[in-house]
N, C-alpha and C positions, 0 to 999 in steps of 0.2 A: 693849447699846446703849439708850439713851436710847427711851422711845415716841414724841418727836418729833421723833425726827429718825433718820429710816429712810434710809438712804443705800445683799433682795432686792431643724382639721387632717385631715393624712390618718389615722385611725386605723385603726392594724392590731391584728386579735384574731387570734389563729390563723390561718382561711381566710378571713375577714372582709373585708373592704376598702371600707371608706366616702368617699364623697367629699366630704369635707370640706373645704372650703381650709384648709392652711394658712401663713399668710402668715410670711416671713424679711426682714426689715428693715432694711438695712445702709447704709441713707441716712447715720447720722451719721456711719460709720467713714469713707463717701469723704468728707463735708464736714469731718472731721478733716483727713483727708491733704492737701485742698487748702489749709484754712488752715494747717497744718504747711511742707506744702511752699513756700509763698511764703517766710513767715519763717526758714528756711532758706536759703534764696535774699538772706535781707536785705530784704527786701521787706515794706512795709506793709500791713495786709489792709483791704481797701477794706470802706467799708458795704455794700456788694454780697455782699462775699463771709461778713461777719460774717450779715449777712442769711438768708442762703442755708443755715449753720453754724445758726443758730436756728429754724429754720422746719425744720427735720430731725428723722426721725422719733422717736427718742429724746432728743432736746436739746428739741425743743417743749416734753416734760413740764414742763422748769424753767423754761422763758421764760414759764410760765403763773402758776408761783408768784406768791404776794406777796412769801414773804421768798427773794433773789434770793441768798443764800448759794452755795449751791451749783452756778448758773450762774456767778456772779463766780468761783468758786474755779477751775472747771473753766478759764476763759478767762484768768485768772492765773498759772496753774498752763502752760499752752500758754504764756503770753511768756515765762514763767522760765526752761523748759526749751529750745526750740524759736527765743525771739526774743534779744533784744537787753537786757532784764532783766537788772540786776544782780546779780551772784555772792548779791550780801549779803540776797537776798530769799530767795537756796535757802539759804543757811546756815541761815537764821533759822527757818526748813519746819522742816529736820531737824535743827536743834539743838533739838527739841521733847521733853519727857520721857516716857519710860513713865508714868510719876508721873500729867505731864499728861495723856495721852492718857486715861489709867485716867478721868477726872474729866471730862474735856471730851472731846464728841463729835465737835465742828468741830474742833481740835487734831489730832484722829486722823484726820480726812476728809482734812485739809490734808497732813498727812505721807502718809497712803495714798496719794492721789492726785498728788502732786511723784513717791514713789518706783515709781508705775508709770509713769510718762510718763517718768523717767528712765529706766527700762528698755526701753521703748518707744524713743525715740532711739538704743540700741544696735544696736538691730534693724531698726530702720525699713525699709531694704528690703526683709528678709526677711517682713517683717508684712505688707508691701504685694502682695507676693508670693501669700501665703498667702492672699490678701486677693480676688485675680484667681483663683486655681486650686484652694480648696477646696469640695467639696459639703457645702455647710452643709444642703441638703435631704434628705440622705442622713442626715446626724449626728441631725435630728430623727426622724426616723423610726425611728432604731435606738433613742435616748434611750426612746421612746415602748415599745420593745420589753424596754428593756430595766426601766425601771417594770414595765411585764406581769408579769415575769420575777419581780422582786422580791416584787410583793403575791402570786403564784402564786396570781391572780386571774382569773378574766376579765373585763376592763373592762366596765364600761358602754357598751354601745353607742351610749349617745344622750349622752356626751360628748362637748361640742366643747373639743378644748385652745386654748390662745391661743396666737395669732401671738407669734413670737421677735424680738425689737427687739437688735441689736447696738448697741454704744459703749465708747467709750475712757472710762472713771471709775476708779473702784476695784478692784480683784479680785477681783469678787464676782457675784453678780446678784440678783438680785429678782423673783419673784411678784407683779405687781399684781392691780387690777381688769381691766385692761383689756389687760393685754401681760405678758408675763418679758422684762425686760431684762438681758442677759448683757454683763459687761467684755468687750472684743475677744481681748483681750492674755492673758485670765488663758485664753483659748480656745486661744490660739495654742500658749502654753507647754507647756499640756498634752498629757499623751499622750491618743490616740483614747479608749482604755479612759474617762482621767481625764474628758475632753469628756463622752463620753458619761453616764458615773454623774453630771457635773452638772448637765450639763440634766436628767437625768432625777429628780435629787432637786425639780428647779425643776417639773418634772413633776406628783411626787408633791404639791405646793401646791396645786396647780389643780386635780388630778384630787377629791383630798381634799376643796374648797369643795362638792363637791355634793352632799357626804353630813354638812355642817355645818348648823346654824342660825346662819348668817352675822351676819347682822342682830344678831342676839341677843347674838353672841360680841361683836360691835365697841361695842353700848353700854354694855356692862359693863367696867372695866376690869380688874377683878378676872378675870371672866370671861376675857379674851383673854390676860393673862399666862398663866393654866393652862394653857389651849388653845394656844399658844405653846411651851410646855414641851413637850408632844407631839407637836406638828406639826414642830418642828424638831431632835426624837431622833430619828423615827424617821427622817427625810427624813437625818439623818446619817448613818444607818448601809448608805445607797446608797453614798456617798462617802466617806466618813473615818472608815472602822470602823478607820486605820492609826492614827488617833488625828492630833489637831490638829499637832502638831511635825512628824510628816511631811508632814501636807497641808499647811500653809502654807507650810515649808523647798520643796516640791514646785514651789509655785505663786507660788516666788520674793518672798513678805512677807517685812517684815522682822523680824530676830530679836526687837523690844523685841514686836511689835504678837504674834508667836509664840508668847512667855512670857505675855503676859497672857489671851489664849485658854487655853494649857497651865495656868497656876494657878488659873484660872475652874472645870477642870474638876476640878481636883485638890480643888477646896474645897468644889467640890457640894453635900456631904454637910452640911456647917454652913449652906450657903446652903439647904437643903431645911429643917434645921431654922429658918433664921431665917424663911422664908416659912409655914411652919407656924405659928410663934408670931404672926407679922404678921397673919396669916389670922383667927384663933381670937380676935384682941387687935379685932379688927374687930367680931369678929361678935358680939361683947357690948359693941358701942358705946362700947370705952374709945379709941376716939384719931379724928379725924376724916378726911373720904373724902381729903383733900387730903394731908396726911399719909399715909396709909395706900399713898398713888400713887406719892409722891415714894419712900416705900421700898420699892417694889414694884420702882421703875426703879434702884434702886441692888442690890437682890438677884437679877434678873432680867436681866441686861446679855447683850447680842449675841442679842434677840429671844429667848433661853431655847435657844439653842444648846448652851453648855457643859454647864445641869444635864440638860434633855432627853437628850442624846447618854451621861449618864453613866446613866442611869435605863434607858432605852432597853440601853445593852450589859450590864448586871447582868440584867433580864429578858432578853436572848436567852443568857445564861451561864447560867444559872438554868433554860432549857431551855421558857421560853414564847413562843417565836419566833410559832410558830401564832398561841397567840390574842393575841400585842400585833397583829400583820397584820388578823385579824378582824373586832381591836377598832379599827382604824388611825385612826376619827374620834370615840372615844370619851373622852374628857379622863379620867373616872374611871374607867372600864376602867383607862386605862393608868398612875396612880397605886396601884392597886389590885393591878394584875400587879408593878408594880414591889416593894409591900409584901410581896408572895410571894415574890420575889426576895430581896430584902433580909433577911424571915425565913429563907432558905435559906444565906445568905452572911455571914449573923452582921453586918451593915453597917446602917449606922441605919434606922428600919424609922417612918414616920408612925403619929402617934394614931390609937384608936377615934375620938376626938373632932371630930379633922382629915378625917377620913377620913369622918364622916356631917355633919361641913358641908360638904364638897366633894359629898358625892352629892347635896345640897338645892341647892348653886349650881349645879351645871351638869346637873341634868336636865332643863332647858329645851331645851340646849343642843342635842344631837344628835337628827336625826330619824330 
């Protein structure tokens, strides 16, 4: 995915128990349902209630933008499915190509988002349901254990995790500054086990920022693709070590958006060489930063999910599970483990070359 257009407490250590708040945010899903519900009814939604729908705890984010994209989509996306909107506005959603979607980001928002609000209206009272009667306090708190579990760690005790914001968008969630925001729907679908491993990879974001040089990572952009790469292997292999075709099949995407995650990863292996050579062709001043961005964001798509996750499962096949964990905020550590892998597995293996310009960019990086 594109870099600009990003669409991603109580903690328990063993006998530990901190009192931390932490806050669960389900403001937009009821100003969902009530603007849902009228339009079902036939019914117009007064400025009151659009009001009411924006000023919610996860929808504020977008009413804050400048570019209103993604507010407009979400509130278009609701008359299509929900109002009185012409057939010929959802044809035109999802008569959208893989092709497209591959190339355009908003293409792919648009179709992701019609096709979980269509699936959402199947369900609608069962969600609503789900909505009254589950302990979403409970899910954080295992999430949180179930991270522990994973880095076979003992946390940080003087981590505060962030508050959990719900909403009806995409099938996905997000890591911010300041919140993880989780789809409702893709919460709903899933089994407990599945809930859990995804909070708790949204988890593994947060926990992770404390042992970054943040700052550092975000003005570089070279920087934060790398770091991107690692950050979203290893946080995959809480969740979808079944591999993307069954997660996404699982969580109800659709087939086109399926295959293009699944040939993402299958291609890795070219996409690591072509960032190698991108890298190296940089760092002897032959092409300029602007360039060098634009194909950063064409080799690096879905925040660095696919090549991450394929990097990531060759080192723990390769039998270095320990120290990728060790190393968990180490961008070159885990390029590095992976080159161990790769010489293990006969599978393409990064330059000396590559490999001590990456240790000069990102020693900054980790503290």
């Amino acid at each position: 995915m594109n870099r600009i257009f990003a669409i991603g407490l109580l903690f328990l250590c063993a006998n530990i128990n901190l009192s931390i708040a932490q806050t669960i945010d389900l403001s937009s899903v009821d100003e969902f349902f009530k603007v849902t519900s009228t339009l079902k009814e036939g019914k117009e939604i007064s400025m009151e209630q659009w009001k009411a729908f924006d000023s919610s705890g996860s929808y504020d984010r977008y009413v804050k933008r400048k570019d209103q994209f993604v507010l407009n989509t979400i509130k278009n996306t609701i008359n299509i499915v929900f109002g009185k909107d012409t057939f010929a506005k959802k044809d035109s959603i999802l008569s959208i190509t893989q092709e497209e979607m591959k190339t355009d980001p908003k293409k792919m928002f648009k179709r992701g988002i019609l096709n979980n609000y269509l699936n959402i209206n199947t369900k609608y009272e069962s969600i609503k349901s789900f909505r009254e009667n589950y302990d979403f306090n409970s899910l954080v708190e295992k999430a949180k254990q179930r991270l522990r579990s994973f880095l076979g760690l003992s946390l940080d005790t003087t981590t505060q995790f962030k508050p959990v914001y719900f909403l009806f968008i995409t099938a996905d969630g997000k890591n911010t500054e300041d919140a993880i925001y989780v789809d409702f729907n893709l919460i709903y679908k899933e089994t407990e086990k599945q809930r859990i491993d995804f909070l708790a990879h949204e988890f593994f974001h947060n926990y992770r920022e404390k042992y970054e040089n943040h700052n550092f990572n975000y003005k570089n952009y070279m920087n934060h693709c790398v770091d991107m790469i690692q950050n979203e292997g290893i946080a995959d292999l809480i969740d979808k070590t079944e591999g993307y075709k069954k997660y996404f099949t699982d969580t109800g995407e659709s087939p086109e958006i399926t295959e293009i995650w699944e040939n993402l990863y299958h291609q890795a292996p070219n996409d690591l060489e072509r960032l190698q050579n991108l890298m190296l062709k940089y760092s002897k001043n032959d092409m300029s930063e602007k360039d060098m961005e634009n194909e950063l964001d064409d080799i690096i798509r879905f925040n660095g999910h696919p090549i991450g996750l394929f990097m990531a499962g060759h080192i723990v096949s390769a039998g270095y599970k320990n120290e990728l964990l060790i190393s968990f905020y180490n961008p070159y550590e885990f390029f590095n483990l992976y080159n161990k892998a790769a010489k293990k597995q006969h599978i393409f293996q990064l330059s000396n070359e590559f490999m001590d310009y990456l240790k000069g960019l990102t020693k900054e990086y980790y503290r």
